[in-house]
N, CA, C and O of each residue as an XYZ file, in Angstrom:
448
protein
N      -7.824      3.046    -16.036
C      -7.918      2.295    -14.793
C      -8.149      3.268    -13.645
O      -7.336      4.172    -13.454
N      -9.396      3.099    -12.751
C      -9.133      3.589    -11.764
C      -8.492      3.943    -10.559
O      -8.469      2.935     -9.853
N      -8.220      4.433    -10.267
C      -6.636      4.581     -8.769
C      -7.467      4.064     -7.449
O      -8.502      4.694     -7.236
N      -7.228      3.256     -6.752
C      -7.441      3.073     -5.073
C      -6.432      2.941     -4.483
O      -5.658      1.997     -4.328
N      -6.473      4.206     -4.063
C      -5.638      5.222     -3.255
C      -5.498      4.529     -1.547
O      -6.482      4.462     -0.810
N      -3.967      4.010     -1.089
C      -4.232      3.772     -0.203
C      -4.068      4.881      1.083
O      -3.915      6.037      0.690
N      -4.075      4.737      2.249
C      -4.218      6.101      3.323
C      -2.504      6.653      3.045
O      -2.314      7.868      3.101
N      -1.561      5.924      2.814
C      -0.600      6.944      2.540
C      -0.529      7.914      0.941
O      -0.024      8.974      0.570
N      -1.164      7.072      0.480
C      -1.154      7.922     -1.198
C      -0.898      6.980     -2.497
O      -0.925      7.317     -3.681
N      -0.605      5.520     -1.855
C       0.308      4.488     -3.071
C      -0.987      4.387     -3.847
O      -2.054      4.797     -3.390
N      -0.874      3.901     -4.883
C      -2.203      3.296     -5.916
C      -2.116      1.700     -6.187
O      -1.566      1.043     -7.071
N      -2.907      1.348     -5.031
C      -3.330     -0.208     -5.024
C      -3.606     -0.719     -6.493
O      -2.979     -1.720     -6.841
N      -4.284     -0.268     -7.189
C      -4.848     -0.528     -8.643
C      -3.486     -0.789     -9.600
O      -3.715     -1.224    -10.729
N      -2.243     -0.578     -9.264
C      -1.211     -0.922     -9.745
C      -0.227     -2.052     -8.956
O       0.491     -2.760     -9.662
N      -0.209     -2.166     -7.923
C       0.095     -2.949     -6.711
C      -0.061     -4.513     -7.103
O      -1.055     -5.240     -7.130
N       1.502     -4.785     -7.439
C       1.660     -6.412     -8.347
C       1.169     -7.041     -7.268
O       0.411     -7.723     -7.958
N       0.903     -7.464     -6.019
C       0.583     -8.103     -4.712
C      -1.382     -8.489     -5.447
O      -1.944     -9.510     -5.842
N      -1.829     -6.939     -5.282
C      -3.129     -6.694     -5.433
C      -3.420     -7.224     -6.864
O      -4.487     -7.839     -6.845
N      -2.892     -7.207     -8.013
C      -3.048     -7.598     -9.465
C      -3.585     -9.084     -9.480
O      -4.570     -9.663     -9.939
N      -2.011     -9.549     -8.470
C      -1.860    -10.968     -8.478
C      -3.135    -11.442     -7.857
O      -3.716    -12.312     -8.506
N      -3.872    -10.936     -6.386
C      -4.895    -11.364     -6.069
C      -6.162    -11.336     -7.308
O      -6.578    -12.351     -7.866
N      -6.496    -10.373     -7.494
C      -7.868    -10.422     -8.254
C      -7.671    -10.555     -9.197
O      -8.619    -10.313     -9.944
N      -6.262    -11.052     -9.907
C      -6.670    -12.056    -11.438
C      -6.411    -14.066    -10.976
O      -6.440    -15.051    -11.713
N      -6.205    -13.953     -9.649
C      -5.837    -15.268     -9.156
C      -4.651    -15.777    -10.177
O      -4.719    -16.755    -10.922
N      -3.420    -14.763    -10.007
C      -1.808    -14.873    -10.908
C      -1.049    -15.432    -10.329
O      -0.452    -14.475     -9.835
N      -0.436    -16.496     -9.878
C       0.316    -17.726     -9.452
C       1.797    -17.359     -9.954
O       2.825    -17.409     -9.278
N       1.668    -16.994    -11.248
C       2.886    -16.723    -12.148
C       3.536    -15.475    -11.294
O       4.626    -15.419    -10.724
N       2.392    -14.404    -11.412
C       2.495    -12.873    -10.940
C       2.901    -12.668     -9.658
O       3.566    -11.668     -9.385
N       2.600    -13.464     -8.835
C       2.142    -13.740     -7.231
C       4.085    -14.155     -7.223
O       4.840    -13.503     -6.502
N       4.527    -15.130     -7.998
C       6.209    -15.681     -7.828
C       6.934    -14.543     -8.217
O       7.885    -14.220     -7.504
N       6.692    -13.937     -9.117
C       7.739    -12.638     -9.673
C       7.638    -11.682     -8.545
O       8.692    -11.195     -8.135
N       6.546    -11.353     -7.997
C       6.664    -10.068     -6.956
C       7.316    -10.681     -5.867
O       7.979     -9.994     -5.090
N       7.214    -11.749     -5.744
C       7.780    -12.332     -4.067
C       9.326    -12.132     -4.096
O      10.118    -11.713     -3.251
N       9.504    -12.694     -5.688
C      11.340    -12.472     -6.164
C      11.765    -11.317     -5.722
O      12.606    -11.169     -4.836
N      10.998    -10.149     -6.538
C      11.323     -9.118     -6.939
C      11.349     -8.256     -4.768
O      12.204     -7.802     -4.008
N       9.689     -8.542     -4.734
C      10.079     -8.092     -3.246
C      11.285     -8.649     -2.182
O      11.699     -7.819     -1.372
N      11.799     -9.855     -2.152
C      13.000    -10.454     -1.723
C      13.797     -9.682     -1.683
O      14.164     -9.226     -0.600
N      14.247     -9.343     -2.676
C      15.381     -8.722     -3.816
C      15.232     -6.717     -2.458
O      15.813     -6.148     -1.534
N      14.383     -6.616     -3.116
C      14.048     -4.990     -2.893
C      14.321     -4.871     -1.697
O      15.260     -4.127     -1.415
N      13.700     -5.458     -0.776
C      13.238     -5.350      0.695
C      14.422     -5.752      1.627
O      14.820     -5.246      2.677
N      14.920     -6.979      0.804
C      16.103     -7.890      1.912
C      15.030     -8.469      2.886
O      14.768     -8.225      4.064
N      14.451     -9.418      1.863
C      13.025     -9.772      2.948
C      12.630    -11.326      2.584
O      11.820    -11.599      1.699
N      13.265    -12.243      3.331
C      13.113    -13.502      2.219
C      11.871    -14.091      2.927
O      11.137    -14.866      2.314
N      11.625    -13.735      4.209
C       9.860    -14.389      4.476
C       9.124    -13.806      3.509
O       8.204    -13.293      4.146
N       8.947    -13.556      2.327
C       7.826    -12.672      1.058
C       8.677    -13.919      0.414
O       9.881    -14.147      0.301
N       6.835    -14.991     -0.153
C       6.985    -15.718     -0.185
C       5.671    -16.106     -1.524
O       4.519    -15.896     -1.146
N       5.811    -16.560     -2.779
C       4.371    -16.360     -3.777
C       3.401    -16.739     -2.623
O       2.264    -16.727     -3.094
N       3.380    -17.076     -1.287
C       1.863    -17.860     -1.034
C       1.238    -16.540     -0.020
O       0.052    -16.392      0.274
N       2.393    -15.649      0.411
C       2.056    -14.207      1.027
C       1.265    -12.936      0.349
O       0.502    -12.063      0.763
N       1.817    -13.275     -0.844
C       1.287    -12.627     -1.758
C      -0.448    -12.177     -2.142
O      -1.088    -12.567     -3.119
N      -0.788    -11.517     -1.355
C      -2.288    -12.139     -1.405
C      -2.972    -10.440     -1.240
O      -2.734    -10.123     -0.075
N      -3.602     -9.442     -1.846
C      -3.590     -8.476     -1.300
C      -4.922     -8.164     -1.918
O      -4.965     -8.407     -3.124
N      -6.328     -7.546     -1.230
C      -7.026     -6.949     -2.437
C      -6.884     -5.050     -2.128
O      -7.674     -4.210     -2.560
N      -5.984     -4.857     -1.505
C      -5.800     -2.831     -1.598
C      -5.798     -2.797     -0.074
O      -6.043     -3.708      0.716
N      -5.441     -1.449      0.161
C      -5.664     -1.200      1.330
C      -7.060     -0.766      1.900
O      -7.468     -0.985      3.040
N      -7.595     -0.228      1.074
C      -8.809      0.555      1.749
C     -10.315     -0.229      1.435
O     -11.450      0.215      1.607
N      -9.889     -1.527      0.924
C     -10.928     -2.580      0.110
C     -10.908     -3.415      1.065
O      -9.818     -3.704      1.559
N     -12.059     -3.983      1.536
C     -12.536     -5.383      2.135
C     -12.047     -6.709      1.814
O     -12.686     -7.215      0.892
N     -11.206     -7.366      2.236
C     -10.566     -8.520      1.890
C      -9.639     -8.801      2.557
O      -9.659     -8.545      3.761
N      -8.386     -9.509      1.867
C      -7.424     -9.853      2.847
C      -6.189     -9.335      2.068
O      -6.066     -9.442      0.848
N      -5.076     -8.631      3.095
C      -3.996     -7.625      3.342
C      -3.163     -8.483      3.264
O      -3.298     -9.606      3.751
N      -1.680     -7.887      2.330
C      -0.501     -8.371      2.475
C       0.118     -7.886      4.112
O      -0.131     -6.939      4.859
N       0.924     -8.937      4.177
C       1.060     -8.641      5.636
C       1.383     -7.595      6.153
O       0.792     -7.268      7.182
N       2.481     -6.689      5.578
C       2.661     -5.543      5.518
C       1.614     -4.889      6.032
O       1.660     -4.314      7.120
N       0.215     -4.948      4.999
C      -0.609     -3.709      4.626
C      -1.200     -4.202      6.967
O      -1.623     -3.662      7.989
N      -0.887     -5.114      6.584
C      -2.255     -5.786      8.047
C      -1.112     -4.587      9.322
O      -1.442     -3.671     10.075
N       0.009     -5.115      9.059
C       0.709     -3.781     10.013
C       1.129     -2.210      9.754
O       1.738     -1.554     10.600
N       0.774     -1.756      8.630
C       1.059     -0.601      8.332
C       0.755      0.205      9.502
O      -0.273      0.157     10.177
N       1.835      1.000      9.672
C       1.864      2.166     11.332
C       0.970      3.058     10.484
O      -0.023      3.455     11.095
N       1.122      3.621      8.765
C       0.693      4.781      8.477
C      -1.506      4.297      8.302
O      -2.429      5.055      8.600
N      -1.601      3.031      7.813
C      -2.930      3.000      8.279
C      -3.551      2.918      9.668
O      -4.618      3.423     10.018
N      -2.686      2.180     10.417
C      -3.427      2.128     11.534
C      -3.426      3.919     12.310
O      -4.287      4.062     13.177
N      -2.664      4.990     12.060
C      -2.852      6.008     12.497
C      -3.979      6.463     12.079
O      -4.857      6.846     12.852
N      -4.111      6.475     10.472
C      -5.605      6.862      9.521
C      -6.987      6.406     10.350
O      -8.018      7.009     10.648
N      -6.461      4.936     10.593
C      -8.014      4.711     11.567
C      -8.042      4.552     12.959
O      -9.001      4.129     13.605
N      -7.045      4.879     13.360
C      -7.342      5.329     14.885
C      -7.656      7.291     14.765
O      -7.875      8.031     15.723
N      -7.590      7.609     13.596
C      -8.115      9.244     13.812
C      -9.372      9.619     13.194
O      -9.926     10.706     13.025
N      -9.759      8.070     12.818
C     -10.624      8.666     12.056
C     -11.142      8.924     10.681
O     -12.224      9.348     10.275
N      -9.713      8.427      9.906
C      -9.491      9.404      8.408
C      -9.556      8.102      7.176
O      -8.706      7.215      7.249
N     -10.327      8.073      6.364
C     -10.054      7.675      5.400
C      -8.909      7.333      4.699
O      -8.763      6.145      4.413
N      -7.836      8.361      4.273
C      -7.026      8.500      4.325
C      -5.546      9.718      4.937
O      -5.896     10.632      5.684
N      -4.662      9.657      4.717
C      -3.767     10.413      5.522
C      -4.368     11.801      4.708
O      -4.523     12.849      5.335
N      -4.617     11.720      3.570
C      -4.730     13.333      3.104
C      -5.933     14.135      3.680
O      -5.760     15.335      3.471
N      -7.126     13.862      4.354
C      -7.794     14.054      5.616
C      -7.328     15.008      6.276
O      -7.955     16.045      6.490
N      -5.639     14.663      6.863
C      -4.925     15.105      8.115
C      -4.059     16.272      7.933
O      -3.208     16.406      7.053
N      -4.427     17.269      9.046
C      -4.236     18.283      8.993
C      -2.494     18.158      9.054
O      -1.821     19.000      8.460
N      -2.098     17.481      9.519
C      -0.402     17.328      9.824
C       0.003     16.485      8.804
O       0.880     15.686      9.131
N      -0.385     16.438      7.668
C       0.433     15.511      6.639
C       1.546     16.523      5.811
O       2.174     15.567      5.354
N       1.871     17.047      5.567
C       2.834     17.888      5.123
C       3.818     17.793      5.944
O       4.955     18.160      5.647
N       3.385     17.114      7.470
C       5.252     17.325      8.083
C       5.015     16.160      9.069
O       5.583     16.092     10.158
N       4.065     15.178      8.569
C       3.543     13.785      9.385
C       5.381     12.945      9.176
O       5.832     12.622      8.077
N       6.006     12.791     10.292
C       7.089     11.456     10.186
C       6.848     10.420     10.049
O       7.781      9.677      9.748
N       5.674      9.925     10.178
C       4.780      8.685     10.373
C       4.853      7.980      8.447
O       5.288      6.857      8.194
N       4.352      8.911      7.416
C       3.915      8.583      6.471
C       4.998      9.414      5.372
O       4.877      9.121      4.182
N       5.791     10.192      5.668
C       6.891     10.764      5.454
C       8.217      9.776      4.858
O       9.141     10.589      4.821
N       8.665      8.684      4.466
C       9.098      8.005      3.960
C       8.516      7.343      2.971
O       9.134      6.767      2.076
N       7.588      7.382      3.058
C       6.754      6.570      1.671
C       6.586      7.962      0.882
O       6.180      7.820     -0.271
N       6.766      8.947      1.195
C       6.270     10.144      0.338
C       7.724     10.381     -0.072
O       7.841     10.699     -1.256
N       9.017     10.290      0.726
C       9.756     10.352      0.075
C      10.510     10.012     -0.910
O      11.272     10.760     -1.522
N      10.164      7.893     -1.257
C      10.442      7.420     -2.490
C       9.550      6.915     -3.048
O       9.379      5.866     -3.669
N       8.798      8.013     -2.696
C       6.877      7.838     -3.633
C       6.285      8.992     -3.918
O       5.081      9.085     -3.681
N       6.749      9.718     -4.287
C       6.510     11.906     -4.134
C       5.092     11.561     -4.674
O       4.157     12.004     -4.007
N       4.693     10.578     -6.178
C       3.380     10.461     -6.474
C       2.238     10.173     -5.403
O       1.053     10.492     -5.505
N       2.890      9.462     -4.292
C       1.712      8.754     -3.283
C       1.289     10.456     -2.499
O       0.077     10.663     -2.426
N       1.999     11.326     -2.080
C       1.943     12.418     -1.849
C       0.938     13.242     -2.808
O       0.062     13.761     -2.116
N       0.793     13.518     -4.136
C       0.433     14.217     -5.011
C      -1.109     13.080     -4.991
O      -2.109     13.799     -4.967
N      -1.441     11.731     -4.994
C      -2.132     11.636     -4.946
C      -3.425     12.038     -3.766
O      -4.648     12.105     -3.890
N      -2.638     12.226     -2.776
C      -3.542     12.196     -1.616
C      -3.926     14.099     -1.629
O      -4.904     14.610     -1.084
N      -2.891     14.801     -2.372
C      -3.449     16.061     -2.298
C      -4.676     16.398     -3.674
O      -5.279     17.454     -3.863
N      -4.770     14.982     -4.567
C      -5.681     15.429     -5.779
C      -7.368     14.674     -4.653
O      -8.514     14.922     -5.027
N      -7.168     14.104     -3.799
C      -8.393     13.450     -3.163
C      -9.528     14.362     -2.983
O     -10.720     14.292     -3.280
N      -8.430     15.673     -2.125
C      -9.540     16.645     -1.607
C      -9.884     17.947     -2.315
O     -10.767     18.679     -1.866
């Protein structure tokens, strides 16, 4: 499977949100909403929110992705993604997702 890498480093191509969209999973779409509930302490995540095709793909964004601080920095600078940026090694911005995601980190340094 190929990886689409979003601007912090996560891999959309695994992303139960994103699965659920492009196999049109109803089933898939209820388990992540649970499961995100659960995780997040987030009970507006809801199967009908569930709707994602990646971050860096043309379509329509889990809501999250539509406010992400760490993309909207990527494209207000310019960058494809954060690994682009000369300050990602000590970015605070994208620095929590790298911390209980060390892979989203390692991906964005295999980009360049």
């Amino acid at each position: 499977m190929e990886k689409l890498i979003a601007c912090c480093g996560l891999d959309c191509s695994v992303c139960d949100a994103r699965n659920a969209t492009i196999q049109n999973d109803d089933d898939l779409r209820k388990a992540t909403a649970e499961k995100w509930q659960k995780m997040y302490n987030a009970p507006d995540i809801t199967p009908e929110t569930i709707n994602c095709t990646g971050c860096r793909v043309e379509g329509v964004k889990f809501s999250h992705c539509l406010q992400c601080e760490i993309r909207k920095c990527a494209d207000t600078k310019g960058y494809v993604t954060c690994g682009e940026c000369p300050e990602l090694d000590g970015c605070q911005i994208v620095a929590g997702v790298h911390k209980f995601m060390p892979e989203a980190l390692q991906n964005l340094k295999h980009l360049n």
